[in-house]
C-alpha positions in Angstrom: 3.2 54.4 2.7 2.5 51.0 4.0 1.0 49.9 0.5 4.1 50.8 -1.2 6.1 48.8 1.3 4.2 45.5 1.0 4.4 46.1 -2.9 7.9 46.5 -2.6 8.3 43.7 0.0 6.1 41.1 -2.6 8.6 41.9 -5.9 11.7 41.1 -3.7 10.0 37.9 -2.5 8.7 36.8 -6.2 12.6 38.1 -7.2 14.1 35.7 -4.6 11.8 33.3 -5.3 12.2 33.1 -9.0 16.6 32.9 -8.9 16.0 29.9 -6.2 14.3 28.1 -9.6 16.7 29.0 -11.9 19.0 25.9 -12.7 22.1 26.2 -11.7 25.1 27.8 -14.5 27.4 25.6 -15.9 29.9 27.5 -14.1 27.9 26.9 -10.5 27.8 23.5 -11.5 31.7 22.9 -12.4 32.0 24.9 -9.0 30.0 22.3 -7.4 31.9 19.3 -8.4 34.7 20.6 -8.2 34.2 20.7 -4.3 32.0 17.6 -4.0 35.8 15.9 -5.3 37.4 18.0 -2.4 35.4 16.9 0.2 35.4 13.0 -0.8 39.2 13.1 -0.5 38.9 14.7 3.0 36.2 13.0 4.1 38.6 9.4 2.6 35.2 8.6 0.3 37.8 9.0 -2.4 41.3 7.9 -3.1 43.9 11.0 -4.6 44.2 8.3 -7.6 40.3 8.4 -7.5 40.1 12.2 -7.4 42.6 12.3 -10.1 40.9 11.0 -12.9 37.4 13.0 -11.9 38.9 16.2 -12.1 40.2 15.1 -15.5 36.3 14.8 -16.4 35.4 18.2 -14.9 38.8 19.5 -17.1 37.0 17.1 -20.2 33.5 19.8 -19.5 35.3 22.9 -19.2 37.3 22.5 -22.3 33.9 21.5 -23.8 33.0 24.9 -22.6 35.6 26.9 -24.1 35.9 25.2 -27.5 31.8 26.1 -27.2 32.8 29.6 -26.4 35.4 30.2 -29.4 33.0 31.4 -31.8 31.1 33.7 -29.6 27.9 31.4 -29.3 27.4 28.9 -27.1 24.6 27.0 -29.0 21.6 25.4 -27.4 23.2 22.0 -28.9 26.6 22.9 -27.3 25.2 23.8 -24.0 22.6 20.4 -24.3 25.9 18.5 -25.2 27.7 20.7 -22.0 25.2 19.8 -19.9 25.2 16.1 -20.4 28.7 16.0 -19.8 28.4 17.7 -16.2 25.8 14.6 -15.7 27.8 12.0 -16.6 30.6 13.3 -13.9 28.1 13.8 -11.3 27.3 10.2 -11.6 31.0 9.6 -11.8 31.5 11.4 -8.7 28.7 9.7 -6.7 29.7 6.4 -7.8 33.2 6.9 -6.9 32.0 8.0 -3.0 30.1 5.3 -2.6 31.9 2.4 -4.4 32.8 1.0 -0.6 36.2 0.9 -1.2 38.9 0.3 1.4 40.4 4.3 2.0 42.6 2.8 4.4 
């Protein structure tokens, strides 16, 4: 009895452990700029004009996505090319937060 629960206790740890390694989806990802934008306009890192134009680059990846998506496959060339994307407006997105601009 006790053998059986530390076996079974030891797959759910390795299982747990194993999705905390797992890069995050493109969709996760999106998800997590999306509210990285949200919270620089609350928090007055960015301007509305600011926030603007970077959801227009996370609307740029998602369309990305679905043109990807039209044919049934997404390619590991579309998902590289995807991926990039997502990069670039992270870096976007970190630049505009801390590009010491007045908020006031």
């Amino acid at each position: 009895m006790r053998t059986t629960l530390v076996v079974a206790v030891l797959v759910l740890s390795l299982g747990a452990a194993a999705q905390a390694d797992d890069p995050p989806t493109l969709k996760e990802r999106q998800q997590n700029q999306q509210e990285r934008i949200r919270r620089g306009v609350e928090s007055g890192e960015l301007t509305r004009k600011e926030a603007q134009r970077l959801r227009q680059g996370q609307r740029e990846v998602r369309e990305m996505h679905e043109d990807a998506r039209e044919d049934g496959v997404v390619t590991q060339k579309e998902r590289h090319a995807i991926r990039q994307e997502q990069k670039t407006q992270s870096e976007r997105i970190w630049k505009q937060k801390h590009d010491a601009q007045n908020r006031n």
